[in-house]
DSSP file (Angstrom, degrees, kcal/mol; ACC not computed):
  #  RESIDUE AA STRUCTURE BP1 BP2  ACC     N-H-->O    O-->H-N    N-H-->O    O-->H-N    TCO  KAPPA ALPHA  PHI   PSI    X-CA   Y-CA   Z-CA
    1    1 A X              0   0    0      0, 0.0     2,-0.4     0, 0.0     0, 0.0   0.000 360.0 360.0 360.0 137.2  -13.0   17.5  -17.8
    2    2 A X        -     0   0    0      1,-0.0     2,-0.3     3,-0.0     3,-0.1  -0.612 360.0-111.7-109.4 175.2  -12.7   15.7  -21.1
    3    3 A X        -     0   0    0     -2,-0.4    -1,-0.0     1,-0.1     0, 0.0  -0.648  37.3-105.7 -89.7 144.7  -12.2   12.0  -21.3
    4    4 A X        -     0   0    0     -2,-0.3     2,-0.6     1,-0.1    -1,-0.1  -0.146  42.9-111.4 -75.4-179.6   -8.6   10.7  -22.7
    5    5 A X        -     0   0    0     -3,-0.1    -1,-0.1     3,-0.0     3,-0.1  -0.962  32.8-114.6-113.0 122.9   -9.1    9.5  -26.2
    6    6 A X        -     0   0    0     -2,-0.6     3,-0.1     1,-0.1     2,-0.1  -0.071  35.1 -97.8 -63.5 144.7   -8.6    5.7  -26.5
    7    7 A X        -     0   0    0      1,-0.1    -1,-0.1     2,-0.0     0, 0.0  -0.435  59.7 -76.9 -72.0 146.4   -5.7    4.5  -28.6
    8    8 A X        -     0   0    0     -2,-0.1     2,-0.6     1,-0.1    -1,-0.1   0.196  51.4-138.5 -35.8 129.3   -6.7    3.5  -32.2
    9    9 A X        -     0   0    0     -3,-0.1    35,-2.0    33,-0.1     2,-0.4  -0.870  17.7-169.1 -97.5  90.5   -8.6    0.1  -32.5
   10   10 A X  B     -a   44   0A   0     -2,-0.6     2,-0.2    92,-0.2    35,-0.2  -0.931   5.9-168.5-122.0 167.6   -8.1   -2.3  -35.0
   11   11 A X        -     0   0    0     33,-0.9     5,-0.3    -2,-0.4    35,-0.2  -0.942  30.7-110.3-148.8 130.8   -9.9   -5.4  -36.0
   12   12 A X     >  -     0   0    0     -2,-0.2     4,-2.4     1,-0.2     5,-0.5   0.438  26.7-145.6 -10.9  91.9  -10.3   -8.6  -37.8
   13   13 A X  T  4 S+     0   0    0     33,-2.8     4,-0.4    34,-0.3    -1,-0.2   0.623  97.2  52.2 -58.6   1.3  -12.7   -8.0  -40.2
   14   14 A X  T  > S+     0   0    0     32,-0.1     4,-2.5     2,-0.1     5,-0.2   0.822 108.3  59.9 -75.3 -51.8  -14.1  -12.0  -39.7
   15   15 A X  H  > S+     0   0    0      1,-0.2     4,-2.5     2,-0.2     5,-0.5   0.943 102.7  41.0 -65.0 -52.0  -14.1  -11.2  -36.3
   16   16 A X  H  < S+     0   0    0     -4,-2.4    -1,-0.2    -5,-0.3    -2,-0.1   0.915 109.7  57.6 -48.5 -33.2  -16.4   -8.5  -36.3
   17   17 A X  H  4 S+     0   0    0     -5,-0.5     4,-0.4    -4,-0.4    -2,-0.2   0.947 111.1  45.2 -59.3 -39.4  -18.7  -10.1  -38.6
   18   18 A X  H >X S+     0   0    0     -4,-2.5     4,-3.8     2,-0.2     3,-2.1   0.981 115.3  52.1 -56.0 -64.6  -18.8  -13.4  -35.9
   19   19 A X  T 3< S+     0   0    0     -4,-2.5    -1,-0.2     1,-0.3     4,-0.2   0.732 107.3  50.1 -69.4   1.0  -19.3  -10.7  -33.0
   20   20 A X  T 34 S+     0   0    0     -5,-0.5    -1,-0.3     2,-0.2    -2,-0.2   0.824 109.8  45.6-107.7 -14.4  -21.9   -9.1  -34.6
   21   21 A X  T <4 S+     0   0    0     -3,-2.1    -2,-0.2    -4,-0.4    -3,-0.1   0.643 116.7  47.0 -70.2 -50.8  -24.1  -12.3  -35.4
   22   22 A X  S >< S+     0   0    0     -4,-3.8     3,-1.0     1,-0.2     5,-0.2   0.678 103.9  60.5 -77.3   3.7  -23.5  -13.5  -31.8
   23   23 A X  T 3  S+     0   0    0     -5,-0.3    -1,-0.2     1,-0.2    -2,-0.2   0.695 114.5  43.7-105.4 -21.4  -24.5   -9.4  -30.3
   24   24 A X  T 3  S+     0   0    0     -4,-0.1     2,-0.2    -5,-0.1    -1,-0.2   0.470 101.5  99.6 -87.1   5.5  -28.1  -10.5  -32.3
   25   25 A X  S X  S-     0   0    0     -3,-1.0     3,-2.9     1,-0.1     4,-0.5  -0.707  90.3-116.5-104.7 159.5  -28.1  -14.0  -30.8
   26   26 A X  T 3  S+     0   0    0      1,-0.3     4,-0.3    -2,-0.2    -1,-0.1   0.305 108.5  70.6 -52.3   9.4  -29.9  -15.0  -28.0
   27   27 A X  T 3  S+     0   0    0     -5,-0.2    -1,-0.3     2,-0.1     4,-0.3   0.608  99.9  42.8 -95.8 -11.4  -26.5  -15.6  -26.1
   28   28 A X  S <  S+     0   0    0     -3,-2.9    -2,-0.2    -6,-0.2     5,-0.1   0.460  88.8  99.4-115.2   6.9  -25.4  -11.8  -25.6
   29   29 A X  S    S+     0   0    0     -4,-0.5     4,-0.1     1,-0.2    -2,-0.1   0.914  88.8  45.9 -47.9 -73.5  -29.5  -10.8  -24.6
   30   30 A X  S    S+     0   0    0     -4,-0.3    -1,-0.2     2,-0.1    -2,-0.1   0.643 100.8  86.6 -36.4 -56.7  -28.3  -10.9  -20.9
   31   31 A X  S    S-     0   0    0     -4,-0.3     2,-0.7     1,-0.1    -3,-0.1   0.353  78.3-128.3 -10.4 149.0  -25.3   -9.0  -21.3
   32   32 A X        +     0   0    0     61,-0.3     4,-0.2     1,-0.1    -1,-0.1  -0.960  38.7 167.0-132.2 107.7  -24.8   -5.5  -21.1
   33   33 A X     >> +     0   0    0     -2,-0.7     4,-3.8     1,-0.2     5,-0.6   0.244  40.8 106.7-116.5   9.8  -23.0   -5.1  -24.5
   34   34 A X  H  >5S+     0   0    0      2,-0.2     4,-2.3     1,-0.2     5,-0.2   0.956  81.0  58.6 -42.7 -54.0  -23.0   -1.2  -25.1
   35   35 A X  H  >5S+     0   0    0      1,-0.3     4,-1.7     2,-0.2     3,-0.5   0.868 116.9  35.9 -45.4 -73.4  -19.2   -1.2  -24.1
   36   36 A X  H  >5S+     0   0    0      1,-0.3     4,-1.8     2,-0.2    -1,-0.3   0.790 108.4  54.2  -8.0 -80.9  -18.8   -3.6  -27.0
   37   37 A X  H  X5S+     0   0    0     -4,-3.8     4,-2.0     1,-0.3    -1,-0.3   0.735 114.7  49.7 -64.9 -23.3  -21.0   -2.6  -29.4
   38   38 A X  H  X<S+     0   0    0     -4,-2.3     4,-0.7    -5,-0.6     3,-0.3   0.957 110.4  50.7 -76.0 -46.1  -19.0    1.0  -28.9
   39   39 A X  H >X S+     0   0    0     -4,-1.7     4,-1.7     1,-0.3     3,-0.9   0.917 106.0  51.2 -58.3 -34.3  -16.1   -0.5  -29.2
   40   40 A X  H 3< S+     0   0    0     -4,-1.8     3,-0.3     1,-0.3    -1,-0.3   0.865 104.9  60.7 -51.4 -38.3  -17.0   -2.4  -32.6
   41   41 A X  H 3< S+     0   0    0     -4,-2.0    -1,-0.3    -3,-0.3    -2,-0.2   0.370 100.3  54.1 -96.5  17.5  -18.2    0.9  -34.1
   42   42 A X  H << S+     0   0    0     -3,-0.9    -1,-0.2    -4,-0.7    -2,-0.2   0.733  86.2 123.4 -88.9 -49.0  -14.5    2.7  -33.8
   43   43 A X     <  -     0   0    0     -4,-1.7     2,-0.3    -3,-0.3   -33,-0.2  -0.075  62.8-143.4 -68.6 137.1  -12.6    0.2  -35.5
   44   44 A X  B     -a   10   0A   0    -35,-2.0   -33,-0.9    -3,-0.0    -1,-0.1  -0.659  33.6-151.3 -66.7 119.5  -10.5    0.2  -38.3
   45   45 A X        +     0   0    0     -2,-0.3     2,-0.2   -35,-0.2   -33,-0.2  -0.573  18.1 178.2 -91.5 153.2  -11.4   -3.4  -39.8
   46   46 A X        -     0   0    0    -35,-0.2   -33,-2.8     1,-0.1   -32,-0.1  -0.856  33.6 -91.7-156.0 156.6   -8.8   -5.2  -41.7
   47   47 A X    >   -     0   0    0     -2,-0.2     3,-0.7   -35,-0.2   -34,-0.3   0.084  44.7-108.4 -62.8 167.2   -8.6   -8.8  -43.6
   48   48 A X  G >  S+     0   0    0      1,-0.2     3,-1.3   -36,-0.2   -36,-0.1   0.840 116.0  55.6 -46.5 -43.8   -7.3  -11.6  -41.6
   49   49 A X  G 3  S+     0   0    0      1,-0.2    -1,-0.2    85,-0.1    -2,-0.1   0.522 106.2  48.8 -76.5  -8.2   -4.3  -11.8  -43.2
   50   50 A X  G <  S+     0   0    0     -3,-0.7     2,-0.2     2,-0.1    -1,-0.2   0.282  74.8 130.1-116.2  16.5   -3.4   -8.4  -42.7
   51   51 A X    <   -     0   0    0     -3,-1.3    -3,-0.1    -5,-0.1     6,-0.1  -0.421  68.1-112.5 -75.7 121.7   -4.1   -8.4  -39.2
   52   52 A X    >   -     0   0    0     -2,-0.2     3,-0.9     1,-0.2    80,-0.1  -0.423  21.0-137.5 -75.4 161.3   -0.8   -6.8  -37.0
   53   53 A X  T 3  S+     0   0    0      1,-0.2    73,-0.2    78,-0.1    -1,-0.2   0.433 102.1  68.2 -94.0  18.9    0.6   -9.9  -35.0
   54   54 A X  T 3  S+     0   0    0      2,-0.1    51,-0.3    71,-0.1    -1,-0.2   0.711  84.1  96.2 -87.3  -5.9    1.0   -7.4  -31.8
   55   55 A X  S <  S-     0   0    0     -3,-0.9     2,-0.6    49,-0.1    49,-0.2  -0.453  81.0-126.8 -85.9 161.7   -3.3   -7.1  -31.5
   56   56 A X        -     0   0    0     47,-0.7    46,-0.8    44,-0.2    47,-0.3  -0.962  42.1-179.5-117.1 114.1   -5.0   -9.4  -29.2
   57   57 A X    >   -     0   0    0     -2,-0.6     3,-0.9     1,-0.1    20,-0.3  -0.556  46.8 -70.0 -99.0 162.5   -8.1  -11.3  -32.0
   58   58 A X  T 3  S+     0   0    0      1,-0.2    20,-0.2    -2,-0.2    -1,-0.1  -0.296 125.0  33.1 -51.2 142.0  -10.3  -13.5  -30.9
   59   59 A X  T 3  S+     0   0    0     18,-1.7    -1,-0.2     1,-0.3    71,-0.2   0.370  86.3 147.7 101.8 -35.0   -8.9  -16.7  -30.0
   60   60 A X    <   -     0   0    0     -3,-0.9    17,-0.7    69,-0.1     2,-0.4  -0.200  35.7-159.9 -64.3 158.2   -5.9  -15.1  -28.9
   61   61 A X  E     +BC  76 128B   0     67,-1.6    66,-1.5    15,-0.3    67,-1.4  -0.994  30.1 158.4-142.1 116.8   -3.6  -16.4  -25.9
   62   62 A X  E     -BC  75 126B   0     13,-3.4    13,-3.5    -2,-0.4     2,-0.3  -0.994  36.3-111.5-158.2 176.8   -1.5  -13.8  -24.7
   63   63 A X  E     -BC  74 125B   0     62,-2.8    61,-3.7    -2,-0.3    62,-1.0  -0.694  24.0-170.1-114.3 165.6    0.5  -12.9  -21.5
   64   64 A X  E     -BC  73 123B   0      9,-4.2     9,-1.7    59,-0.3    59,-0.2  -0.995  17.7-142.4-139.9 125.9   -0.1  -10.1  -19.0
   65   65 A X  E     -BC  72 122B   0     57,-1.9    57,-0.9    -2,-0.3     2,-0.7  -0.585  18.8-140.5 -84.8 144.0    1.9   -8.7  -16.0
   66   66 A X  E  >  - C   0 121B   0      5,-2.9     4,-1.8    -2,-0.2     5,-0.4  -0.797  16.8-162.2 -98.2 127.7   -0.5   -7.8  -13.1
   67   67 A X  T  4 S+     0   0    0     53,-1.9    -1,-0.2    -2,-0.7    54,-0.1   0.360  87.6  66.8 -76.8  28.0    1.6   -4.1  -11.9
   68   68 A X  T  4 S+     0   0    0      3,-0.2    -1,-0.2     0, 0.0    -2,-0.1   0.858 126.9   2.4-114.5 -58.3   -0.2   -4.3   -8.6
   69   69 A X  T  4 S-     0   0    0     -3,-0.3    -2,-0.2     2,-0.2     3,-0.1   0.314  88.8-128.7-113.5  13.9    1.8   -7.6   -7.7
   70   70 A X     <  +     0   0    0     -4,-1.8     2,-0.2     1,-0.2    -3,-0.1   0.203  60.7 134.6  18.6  24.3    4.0   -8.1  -10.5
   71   71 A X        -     0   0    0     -5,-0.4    -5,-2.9    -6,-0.1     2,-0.2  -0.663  51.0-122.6 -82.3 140.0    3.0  -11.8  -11.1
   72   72 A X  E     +B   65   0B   0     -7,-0.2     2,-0.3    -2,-0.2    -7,-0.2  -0.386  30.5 176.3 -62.3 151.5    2.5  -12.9  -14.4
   73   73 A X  E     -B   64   0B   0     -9,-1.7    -9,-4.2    -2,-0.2     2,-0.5  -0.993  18.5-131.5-150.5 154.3   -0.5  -14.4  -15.9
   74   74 A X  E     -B   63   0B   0     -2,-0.3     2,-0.3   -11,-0.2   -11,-0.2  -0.931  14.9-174.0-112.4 135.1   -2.2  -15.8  -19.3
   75   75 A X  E     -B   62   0B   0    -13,-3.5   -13,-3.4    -2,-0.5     2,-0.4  -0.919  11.7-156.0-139.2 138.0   -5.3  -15.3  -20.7
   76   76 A X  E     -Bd  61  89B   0     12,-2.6    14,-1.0    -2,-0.3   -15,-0.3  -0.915  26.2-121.2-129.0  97.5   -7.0  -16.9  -23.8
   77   77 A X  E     - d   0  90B   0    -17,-0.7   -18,-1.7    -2,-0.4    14,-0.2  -0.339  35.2-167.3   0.5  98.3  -10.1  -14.8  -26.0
   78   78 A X        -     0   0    0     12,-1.2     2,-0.4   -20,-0.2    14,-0.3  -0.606  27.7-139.8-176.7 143.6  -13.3  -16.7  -26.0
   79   79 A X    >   -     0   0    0     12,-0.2     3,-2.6    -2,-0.2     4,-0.2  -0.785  50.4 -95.7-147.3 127.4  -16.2  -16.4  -27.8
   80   80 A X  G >  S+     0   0    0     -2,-0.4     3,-3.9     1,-0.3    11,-0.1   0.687 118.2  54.5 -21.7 -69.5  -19.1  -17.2  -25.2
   81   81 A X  G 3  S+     0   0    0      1,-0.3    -1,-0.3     3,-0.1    10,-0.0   0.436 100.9  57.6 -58.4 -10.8  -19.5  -20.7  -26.1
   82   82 A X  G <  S+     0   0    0     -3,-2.6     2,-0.7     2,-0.0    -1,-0.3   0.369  80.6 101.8-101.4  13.4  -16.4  -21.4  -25.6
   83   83 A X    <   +     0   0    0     -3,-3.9     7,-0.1     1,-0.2    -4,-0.0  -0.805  30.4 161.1 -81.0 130.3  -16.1  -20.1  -21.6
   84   84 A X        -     0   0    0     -2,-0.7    -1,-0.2     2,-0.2    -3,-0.1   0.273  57.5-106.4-135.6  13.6  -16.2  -22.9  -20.0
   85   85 A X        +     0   0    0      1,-0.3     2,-0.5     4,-0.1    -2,-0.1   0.904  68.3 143.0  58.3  62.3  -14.7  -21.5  -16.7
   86   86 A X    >   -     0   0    0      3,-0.1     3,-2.0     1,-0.1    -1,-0.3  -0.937  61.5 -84.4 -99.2 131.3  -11.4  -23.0  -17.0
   87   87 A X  T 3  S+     0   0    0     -2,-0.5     3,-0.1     1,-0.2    -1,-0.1  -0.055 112.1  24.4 -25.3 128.8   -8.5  -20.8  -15.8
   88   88 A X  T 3  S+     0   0    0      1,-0.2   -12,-2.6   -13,-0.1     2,-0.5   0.633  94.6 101.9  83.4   4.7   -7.2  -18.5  -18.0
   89   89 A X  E <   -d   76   0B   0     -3,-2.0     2,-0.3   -14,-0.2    -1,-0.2  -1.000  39.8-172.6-133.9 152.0  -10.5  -17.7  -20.8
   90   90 A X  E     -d   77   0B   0    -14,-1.0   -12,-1.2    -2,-0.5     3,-0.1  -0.981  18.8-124.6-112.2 125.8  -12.3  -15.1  -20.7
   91   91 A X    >   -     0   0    0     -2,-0.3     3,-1.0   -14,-0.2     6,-0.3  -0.338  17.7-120.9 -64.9 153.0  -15.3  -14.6  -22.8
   92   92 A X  T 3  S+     0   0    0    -14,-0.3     6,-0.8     1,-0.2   -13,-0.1   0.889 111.5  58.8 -54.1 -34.4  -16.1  -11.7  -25.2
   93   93 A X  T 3  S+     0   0    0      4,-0.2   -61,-0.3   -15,-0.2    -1,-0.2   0.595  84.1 102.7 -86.2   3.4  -19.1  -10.8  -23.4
   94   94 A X  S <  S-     0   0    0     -3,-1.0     4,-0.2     1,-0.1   -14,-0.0   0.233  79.1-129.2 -25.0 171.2  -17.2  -10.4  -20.4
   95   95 A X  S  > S+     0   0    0      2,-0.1     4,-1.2   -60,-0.1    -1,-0.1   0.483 117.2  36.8 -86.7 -34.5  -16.5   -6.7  -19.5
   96   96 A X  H  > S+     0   0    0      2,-0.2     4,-2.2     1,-0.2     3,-0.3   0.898 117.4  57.5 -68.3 -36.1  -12.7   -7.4  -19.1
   97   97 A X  H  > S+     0   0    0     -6,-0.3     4,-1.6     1,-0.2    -4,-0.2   0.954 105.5  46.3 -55.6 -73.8  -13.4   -9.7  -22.1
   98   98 A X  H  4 S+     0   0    0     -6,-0.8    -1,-0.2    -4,-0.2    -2,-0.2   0.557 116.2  45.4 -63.6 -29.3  -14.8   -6.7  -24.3
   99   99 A X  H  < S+     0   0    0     -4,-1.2    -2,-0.2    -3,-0.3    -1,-0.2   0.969 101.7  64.0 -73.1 -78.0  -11.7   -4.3  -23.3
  100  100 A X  H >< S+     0   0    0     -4,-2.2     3,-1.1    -5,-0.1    -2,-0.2   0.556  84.4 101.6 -38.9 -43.1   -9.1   -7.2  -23.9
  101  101 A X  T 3< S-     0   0    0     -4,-1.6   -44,-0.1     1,-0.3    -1,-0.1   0.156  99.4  -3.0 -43.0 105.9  -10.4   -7.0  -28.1
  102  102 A X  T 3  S+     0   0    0    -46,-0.8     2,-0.3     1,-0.2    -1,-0.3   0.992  89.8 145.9  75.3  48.2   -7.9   -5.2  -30.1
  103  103 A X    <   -     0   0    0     -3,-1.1   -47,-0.7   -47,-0.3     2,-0.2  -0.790  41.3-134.7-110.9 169.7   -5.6   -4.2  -27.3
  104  104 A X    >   -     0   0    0     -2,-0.3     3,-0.8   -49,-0.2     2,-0.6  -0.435  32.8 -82.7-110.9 170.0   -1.8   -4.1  -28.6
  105  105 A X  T 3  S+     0   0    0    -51,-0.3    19,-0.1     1,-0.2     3,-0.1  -0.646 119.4  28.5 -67.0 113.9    1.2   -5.5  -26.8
  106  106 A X  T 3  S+     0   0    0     17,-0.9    -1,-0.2    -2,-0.6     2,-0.1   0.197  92.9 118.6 102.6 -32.0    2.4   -2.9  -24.1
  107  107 A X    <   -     0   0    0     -3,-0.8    16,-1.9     1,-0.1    -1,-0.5  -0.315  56.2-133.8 -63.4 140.2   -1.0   -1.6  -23.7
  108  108 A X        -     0   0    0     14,-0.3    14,-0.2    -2,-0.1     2,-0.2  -0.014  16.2-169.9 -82.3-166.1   -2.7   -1.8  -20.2
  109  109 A X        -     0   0    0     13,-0.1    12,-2.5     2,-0.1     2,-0.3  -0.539  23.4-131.7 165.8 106.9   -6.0   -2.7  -18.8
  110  110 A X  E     -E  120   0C   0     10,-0.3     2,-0.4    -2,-0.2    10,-0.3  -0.669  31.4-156.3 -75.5 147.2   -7.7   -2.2  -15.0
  111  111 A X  E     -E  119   0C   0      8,-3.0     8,-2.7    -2,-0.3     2,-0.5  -0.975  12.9-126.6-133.5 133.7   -9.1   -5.8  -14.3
  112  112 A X  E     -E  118   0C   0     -2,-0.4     6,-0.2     6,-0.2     2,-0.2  -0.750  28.8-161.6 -87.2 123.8  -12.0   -5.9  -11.7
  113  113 A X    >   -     0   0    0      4,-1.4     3,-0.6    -2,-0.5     4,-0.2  -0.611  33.3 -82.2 -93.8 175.5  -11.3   -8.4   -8.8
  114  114 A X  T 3  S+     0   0    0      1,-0.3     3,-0.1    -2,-0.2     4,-0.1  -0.634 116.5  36.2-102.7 145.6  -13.6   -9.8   -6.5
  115  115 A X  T 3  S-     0   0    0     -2,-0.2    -1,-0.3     1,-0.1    -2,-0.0   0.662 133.2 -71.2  36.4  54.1  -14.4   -7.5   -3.6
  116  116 A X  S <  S+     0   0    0     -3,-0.6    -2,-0.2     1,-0.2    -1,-0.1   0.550  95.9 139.6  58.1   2.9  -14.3   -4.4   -5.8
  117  117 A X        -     0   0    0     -4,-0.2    -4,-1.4    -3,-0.1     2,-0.3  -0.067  35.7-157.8 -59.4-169.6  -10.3   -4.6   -6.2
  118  118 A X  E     -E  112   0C   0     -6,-0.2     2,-0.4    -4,-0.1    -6,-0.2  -0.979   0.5-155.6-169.5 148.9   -8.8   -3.9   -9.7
  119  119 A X  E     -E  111   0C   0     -8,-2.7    -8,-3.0    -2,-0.3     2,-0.6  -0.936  18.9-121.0-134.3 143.0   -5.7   -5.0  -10.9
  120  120 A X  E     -E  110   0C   0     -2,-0.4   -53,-1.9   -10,-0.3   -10,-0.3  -0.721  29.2-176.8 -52.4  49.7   -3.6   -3.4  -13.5
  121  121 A X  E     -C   66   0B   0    -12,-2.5     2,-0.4    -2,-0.6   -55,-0.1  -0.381   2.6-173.6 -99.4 125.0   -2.8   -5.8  -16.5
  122  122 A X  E     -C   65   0B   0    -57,-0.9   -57,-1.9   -14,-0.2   -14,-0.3  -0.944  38.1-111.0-140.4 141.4   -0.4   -4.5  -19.6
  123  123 A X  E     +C   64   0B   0    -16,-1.9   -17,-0.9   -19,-0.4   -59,-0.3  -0.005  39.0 177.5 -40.2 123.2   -0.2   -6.8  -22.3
  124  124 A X  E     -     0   0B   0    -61,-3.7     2,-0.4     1,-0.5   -60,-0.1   0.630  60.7 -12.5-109.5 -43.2    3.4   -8.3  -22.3
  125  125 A X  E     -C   63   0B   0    -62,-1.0   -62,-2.8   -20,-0.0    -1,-0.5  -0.994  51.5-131.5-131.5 147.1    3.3  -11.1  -25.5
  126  126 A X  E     -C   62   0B   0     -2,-0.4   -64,-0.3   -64,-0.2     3,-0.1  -0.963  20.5-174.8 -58.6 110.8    0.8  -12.8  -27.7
  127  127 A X  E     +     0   0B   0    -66,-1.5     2,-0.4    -2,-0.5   -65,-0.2   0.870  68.4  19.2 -92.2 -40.8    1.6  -16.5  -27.7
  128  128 A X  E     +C   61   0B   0    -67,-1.4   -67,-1.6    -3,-0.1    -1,-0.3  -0.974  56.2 174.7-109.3 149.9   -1.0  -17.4  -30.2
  129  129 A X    >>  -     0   0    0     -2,-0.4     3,-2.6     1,-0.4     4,-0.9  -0.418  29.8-141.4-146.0 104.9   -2.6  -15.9  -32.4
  130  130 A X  G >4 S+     0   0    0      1,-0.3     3,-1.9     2,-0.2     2,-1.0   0.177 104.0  42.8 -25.8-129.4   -5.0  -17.5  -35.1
  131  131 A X  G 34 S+     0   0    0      1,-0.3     3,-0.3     4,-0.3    -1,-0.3  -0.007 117.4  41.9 -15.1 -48.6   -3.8  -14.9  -37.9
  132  132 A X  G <4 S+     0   0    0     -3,-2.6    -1,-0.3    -2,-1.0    -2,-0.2   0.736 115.5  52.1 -76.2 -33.3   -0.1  -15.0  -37.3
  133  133 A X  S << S-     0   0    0     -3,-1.9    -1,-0.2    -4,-0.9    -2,-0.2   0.477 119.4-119.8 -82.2 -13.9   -0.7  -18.8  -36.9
  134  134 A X        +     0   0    0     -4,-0.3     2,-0.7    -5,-0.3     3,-0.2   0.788  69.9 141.0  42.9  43.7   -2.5  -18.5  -40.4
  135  135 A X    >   +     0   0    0      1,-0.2     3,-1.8    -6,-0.1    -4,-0.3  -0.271  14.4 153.2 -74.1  45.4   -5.9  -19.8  -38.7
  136  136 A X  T 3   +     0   0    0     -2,-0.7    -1,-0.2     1,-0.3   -88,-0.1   0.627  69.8  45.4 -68.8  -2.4   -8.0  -17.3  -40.8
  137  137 A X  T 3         0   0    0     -3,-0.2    -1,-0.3     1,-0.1    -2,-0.1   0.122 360.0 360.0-113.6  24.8  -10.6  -19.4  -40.6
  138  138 A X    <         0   0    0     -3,-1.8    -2,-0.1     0, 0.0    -1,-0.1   0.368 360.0 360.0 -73.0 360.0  -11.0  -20.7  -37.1
């Protein structure tokens, strides 16, 4: 049986340079970042400025229907140091965290729930995003 091939990745080329400083820092040791680090080494990189506004960057706030129960929810990209276990961020170093990088508007996403459910998330809007926002340097 082969494995589907995942849709075409791209990403901020600031942002990989940041996620690749923090995947050497003593913040991602614990982490089990293979997922990541796979994901990193697929991607098309492209400037900030040229970044499409449909991709979920770091930083990004976008909204997600769950198909399981059809309630909406929003969820904001996070950089470790910035989880602070408020509703609604996720960290990179997540695993849901590490999927959610470079996924497109429309795109889907099993989300692990607590007692081994999984929920169904596809991307419905971005409501921010630092590029589109012209935060290239955030």
């Amino acid at each position: 049986m082969t494995r589907p091939i995942p849709p075409p990745l791209v990403l901020s080329r600031l942002d990989v340079q940041r996620i690749e400083a923090l995947l050497e820092s003593p913040a991602a040791a614990d982490s089990d970042t293979s997922a990541l680090v796979a994901e990193l080494e697929r991607a098309q990189l492209v400037e900030p400025s040229a970044m499409p506004r449909d991709v979920i960057s770091m930083n990004s706030t976008a909204r997600f229907r769950d198909e399981t129960t059809a309630g909406e929810h929003e969820l904001t990209l996070v950089y470790p140091r910035d989880a602070d276990g408020s509703p609604g961020r996720v960290s990179l170093l997540a695993p849901v965290g590490s999927a959610l990088l470079g996924m497109r508007v429309g795109e889907a996403i099993d989300w692990p729930l607590p007692g081994g459910r999984q929920a169904r998330l596809t991307v419905l809007s971005i409501q921010y995003q630092p590029e589109a926002a012209g935060d290239l340097h955030r």
